[in-house]
Backbone as JSON Lines, residues from 0, in Angstrom:
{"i":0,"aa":"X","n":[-4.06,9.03,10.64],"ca":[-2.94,8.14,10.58],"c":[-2.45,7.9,12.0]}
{"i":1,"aa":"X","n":[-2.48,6.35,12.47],"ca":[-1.58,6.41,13.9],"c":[-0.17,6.2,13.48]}
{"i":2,"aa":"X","n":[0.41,6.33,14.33],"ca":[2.2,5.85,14.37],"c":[2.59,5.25,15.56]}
{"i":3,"aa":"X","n":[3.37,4.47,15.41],"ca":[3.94,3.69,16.54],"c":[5.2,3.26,16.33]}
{"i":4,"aa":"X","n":[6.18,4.0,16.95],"ca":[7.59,4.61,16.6],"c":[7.43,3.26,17.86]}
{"i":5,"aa":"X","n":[9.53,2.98,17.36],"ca":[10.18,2.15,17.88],"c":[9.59,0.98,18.22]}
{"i":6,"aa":"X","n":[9.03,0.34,17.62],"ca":[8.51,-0.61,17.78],"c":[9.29,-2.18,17.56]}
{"i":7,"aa":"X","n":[9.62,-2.81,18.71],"ca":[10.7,-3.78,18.58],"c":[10.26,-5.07,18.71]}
{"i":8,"aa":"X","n":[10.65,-6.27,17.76],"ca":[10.41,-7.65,17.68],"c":[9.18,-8.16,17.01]}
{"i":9,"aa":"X","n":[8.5,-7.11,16.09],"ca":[7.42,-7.62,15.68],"c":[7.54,-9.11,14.28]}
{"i":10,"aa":"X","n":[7.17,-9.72,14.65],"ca":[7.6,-10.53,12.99],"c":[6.65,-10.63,12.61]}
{"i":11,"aa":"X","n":[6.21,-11.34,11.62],"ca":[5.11,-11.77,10.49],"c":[3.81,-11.85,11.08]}
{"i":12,"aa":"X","n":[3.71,-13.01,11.96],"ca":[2.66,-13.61,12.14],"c":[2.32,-12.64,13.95]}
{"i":13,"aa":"X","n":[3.22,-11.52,14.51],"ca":[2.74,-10.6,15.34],"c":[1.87,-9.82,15.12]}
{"i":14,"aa":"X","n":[2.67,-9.37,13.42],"ca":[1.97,-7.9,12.68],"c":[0.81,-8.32,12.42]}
{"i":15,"aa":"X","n":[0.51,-9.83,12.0],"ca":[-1.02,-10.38,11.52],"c":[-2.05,-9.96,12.6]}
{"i":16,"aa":"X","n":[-1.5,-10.76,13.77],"ca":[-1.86,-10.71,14.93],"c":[-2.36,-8.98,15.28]}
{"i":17,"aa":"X","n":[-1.42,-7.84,15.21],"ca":[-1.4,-7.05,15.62],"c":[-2.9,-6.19,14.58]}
{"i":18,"aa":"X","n":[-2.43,-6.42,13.71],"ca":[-3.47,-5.97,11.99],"c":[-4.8,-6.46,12.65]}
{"i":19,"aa":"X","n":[-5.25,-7.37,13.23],"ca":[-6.17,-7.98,12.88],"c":[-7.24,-7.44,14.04]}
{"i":20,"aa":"X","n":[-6.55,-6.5,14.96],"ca":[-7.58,-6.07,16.2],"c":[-7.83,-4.73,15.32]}
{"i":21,"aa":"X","n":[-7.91,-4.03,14.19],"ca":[-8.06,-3.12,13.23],"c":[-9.6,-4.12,12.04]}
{"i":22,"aa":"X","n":[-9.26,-5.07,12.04],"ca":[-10.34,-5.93,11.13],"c":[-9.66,-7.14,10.62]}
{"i":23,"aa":"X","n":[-10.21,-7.7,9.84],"ca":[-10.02,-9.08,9.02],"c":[-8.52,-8.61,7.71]}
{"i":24,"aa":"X","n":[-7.33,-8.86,7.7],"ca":[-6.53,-8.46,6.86],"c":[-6.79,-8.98,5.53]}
{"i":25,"aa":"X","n":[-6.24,-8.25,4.7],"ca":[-6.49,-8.54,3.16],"c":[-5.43,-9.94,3.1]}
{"i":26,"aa":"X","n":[-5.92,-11.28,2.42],"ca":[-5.28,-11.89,1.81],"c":[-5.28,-12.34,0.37]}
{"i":27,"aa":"X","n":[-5.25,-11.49,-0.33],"ca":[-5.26,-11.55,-1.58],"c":[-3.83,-11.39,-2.34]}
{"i":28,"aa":"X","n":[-3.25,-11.91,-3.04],"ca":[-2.15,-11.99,-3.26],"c":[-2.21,-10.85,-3.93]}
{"i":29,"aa":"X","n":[-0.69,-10.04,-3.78],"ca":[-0.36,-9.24,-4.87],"c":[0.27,-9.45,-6.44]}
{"i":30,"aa":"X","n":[0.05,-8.37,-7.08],"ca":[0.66,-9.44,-8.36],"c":[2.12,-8.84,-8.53]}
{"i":31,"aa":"X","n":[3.12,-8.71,-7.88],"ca":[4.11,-8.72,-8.24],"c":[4.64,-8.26,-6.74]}
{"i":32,"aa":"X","n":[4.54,-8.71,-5.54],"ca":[5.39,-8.67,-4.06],"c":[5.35,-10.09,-3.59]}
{"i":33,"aa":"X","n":[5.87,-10.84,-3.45],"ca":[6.18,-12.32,-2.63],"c":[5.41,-12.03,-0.75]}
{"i":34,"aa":"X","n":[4.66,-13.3,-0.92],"ca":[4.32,-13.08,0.13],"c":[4.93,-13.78,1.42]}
{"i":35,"aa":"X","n":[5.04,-13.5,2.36],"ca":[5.8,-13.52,3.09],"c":[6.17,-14.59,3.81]}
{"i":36,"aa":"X","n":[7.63,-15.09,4.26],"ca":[7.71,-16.52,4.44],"c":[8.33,-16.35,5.88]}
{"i":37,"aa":"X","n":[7.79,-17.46,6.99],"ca":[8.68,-18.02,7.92],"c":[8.6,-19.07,8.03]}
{"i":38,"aa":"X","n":[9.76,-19.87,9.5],"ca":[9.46,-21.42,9.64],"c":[8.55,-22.38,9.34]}
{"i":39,"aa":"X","n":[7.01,-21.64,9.44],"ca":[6.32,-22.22,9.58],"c":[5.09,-22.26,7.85]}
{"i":40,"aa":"X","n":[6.14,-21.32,7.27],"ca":[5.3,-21.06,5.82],"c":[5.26,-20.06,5.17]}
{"i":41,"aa":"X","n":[4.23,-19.69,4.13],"ca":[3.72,-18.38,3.92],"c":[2.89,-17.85,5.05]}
{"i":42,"aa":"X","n":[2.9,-16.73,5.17],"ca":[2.02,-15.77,6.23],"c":[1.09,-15.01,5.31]}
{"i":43,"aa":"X","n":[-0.75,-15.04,5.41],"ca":[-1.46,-14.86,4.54],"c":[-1.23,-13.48,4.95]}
{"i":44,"aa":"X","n":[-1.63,-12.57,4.35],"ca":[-1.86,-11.02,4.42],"c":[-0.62,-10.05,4.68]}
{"i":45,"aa":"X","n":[0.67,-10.74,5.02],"ca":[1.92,-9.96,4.47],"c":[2.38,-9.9,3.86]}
{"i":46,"aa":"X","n":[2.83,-8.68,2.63],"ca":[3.76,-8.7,1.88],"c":[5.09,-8.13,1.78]}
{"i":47,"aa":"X","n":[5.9,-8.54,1.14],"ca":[7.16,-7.91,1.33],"c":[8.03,-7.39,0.87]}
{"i":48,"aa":"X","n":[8.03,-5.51,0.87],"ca":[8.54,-4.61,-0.22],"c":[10.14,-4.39,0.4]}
{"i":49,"aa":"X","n":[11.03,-4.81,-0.75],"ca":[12.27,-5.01,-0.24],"c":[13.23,-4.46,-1.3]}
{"i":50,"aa":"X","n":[14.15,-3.94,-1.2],"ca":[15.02,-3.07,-2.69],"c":[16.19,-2.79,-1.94]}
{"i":51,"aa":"X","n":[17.12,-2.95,-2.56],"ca":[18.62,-2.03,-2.62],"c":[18.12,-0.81,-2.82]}
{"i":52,"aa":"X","n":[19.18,0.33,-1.99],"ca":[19.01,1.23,-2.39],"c":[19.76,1.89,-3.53]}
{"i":53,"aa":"X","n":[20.68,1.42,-4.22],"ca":[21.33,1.71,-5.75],"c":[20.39,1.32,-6.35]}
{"i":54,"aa":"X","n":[19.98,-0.05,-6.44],"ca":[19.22,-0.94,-7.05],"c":[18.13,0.32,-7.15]}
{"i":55,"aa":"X","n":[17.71,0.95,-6.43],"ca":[16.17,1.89,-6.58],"c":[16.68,2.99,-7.33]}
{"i":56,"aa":"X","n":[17.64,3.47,-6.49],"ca":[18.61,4.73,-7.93],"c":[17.94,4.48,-9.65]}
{"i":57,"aa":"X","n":[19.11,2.95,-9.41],"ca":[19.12,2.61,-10.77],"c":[17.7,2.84,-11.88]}
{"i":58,"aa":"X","n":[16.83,2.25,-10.87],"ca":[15.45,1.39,-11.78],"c":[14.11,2.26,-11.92]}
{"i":59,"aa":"X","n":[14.62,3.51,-10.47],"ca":[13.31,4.2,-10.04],"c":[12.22,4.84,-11.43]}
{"i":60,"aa":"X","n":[12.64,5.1,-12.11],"ca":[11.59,5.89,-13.4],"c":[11.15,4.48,-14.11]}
{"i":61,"aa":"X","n":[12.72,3.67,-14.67],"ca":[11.97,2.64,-15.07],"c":[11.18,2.02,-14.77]}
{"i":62,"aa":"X","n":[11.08,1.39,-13.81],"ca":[9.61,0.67,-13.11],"c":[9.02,1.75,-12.45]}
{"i":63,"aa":"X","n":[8.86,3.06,-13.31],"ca":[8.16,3.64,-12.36],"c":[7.47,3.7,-10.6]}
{"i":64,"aa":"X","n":[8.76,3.55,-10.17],"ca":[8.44,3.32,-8.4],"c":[7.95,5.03,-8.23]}
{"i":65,"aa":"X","n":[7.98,5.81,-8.57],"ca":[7.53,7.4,-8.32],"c":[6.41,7.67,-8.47]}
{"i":66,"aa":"X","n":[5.35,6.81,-9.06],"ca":[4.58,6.97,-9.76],"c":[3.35,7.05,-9.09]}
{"i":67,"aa":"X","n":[2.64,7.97,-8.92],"ca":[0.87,8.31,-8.48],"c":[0.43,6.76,-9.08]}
{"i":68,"aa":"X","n":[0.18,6.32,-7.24],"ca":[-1.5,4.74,-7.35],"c":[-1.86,4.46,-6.35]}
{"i":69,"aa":"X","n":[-2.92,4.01,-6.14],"ca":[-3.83,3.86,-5.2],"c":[-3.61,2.36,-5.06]}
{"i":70,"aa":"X","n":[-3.2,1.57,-4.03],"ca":[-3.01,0.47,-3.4],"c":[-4.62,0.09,-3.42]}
{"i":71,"aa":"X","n":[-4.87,-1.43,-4.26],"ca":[-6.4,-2.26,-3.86],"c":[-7.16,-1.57,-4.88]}
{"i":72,"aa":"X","n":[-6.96,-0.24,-5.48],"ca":[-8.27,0.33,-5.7],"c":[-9.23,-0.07,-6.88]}
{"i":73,"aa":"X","n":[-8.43,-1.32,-7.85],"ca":[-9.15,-2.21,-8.78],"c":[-10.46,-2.78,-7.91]}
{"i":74,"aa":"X","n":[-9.96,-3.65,-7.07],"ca":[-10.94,-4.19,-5.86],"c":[-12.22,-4.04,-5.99]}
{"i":75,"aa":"X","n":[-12.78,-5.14,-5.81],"ca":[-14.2,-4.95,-5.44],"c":[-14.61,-4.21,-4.78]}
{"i":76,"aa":"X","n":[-14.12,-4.95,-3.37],"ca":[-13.83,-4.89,-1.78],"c":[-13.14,-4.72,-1.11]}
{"i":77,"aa":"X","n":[-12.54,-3.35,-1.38],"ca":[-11.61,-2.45,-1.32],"c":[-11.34,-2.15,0.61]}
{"i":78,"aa":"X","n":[-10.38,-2.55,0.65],"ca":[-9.97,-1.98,2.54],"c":[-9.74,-0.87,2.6]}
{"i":79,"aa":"X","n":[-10.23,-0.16,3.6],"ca":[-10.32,0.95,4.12],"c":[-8.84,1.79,4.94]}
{"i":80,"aa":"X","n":[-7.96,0.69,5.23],"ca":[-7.31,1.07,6.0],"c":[-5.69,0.33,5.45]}
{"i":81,"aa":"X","n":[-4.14,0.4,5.49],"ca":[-3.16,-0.19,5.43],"c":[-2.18,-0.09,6.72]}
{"i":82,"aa":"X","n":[-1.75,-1.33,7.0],"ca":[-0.65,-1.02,7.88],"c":[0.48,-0.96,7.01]}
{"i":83,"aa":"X","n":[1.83,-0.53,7.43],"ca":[2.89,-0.36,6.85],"c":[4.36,-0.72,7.71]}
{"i":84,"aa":"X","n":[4.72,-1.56,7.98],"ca":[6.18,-1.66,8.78],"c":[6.97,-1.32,8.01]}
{"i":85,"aa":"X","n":[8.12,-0.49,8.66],"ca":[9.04,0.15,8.17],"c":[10.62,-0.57,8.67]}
{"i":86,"aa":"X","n":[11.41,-1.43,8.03],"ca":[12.36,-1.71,8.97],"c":[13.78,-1.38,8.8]}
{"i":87,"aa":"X","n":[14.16,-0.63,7.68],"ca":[14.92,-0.14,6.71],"c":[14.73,0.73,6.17]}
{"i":88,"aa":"X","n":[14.96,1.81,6.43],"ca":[14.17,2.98,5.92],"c":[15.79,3.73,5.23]}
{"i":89,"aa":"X","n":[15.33,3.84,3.55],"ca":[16.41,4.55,3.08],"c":[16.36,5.91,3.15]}
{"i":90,"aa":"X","n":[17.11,6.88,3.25],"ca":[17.47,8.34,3.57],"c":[16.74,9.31,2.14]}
{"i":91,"aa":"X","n":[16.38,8.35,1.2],"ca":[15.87,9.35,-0.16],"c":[14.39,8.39,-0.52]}
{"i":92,"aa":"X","n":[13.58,8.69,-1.25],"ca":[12.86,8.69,-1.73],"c":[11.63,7.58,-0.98]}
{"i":93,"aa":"X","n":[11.02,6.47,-1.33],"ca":[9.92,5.57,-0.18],"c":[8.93,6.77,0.31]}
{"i":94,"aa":"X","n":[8.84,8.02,-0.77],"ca":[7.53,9.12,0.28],"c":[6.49,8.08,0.05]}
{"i":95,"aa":"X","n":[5.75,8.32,1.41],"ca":[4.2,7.61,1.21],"c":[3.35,8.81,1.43]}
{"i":96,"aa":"X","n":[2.31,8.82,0.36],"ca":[1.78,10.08,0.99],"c":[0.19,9.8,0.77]}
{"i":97,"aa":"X","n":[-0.89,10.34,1.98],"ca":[-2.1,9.68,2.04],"c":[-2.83,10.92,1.15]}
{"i":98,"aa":"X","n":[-4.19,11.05,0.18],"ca":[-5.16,11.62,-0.6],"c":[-6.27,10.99,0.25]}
{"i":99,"aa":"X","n":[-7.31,11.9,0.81],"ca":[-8.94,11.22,0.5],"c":[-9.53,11.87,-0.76]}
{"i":100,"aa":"X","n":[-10.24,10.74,-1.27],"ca":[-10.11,11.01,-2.82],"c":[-11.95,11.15,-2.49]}
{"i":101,"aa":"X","n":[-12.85,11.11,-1.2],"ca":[-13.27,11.75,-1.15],"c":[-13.72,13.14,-1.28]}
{"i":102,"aa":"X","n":[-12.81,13.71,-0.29],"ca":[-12.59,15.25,-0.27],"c":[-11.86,16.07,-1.36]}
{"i":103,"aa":"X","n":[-11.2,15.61,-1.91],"ca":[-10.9,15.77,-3.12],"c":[-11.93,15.89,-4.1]}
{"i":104,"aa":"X","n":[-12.58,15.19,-4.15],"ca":[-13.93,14.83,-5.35],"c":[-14.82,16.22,-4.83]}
{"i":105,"aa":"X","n":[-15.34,16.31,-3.6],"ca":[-16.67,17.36,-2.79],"c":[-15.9,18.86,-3.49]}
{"i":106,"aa":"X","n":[-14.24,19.14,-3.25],"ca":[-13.57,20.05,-3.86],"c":[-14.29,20.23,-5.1]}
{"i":107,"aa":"X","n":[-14.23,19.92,-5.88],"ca":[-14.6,19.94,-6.86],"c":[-15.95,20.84,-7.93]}
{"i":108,"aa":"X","n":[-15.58,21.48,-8.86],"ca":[-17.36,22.35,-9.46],"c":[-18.36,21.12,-9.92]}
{"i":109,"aa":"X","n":[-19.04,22.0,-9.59],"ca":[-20.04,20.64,-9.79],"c":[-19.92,20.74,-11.1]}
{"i":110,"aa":"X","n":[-19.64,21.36,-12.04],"ca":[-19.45,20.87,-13.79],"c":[-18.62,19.36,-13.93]}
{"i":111,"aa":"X","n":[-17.48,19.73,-12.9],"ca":[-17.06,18.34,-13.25],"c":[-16.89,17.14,-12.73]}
{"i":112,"aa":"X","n":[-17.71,17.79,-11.59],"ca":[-18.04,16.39,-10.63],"c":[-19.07,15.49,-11.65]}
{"i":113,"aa":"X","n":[-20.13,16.11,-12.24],"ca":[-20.75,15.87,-13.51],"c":[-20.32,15.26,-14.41]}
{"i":114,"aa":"X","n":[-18.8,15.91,-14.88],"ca":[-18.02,14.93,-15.96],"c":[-17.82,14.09,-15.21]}
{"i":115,"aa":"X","n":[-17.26,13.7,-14.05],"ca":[-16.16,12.44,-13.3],"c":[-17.7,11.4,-13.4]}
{"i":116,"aa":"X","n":[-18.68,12.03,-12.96],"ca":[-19.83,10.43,-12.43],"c":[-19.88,9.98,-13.37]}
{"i":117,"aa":"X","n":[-19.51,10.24,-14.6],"ca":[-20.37,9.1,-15.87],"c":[-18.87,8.43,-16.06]}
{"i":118,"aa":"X","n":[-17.36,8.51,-15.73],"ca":[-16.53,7.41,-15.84],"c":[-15.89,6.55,-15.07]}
{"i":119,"aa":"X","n":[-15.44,5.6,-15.6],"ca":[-14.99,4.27,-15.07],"c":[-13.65,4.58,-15.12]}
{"i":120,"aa":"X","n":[-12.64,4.02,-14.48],"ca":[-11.09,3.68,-14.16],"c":[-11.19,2.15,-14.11]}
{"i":121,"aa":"X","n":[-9.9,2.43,-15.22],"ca":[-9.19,0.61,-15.01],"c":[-7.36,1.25,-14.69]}
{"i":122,"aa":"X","n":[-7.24,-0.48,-14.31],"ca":[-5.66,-0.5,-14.1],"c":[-5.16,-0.36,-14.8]}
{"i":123,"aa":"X","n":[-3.77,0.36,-14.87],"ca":[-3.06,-0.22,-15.98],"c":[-2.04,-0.95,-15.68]}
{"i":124,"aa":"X","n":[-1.48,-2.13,-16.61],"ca":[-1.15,-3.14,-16.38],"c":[0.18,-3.11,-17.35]}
């Protein structure tokens, strides 16, 4: 994971800019974050996670915002990597926390690495 604390004046089409010496950014729309707007339009490959923080109090179990998922991982063509700007950062909950679901898997007895190869995962929706 890099970090790059204090980071000042970035907008939309910087972070693109900035994302893009990392590889080609995902523009695939999400299905439920607005993608991101300035003067000049939508900005392909940003999206924009935005909440009150009562508002998150309120709703957090209901829309399950707590909830164990893997960002993309329906995907075909799954990215390897996410950036994340932070510009508001509330004092409780927003943990992000990284799994290689590699190493996780090698963990594993081979009895049930055995069970895991013969299934499929879908979304749930």
């Amino acid at each position: 994971m890099l970090v790059f604390r204090d980071q000042q004046g970035l907008d939309a089409r910087s972070y693109i800019r900035f994302a893009s010496h990392f590889g080609d950014p995902e523009t695939v729309p999400h299905p439920s974050l607005p993608a991101c707007q300035d003067e000049e339009g939508e900005v392909p490959g940003v999206k924009v996670l935005e909440s009150d923080a009562d508002e998150y109090r309120q709703h957090a179990m209901e829309w399950n915002l707590d909830s164990w998922h893997t960002d993309g991982a329906p995907r075909a063509n799954r990215h390897w990597r996410s950036l994340l700007q932070a510009i508001d950062v509330p004092d409780f909950g927003r943990d992000t926390m990284f799994a290689d679901m590699v190493t996780a898997f090698e963990c594993l007895s081979e009895p049930m690495q055995k069970f895991l190869e013969g299934l499929t995962c879908c979304p749930l929706r």
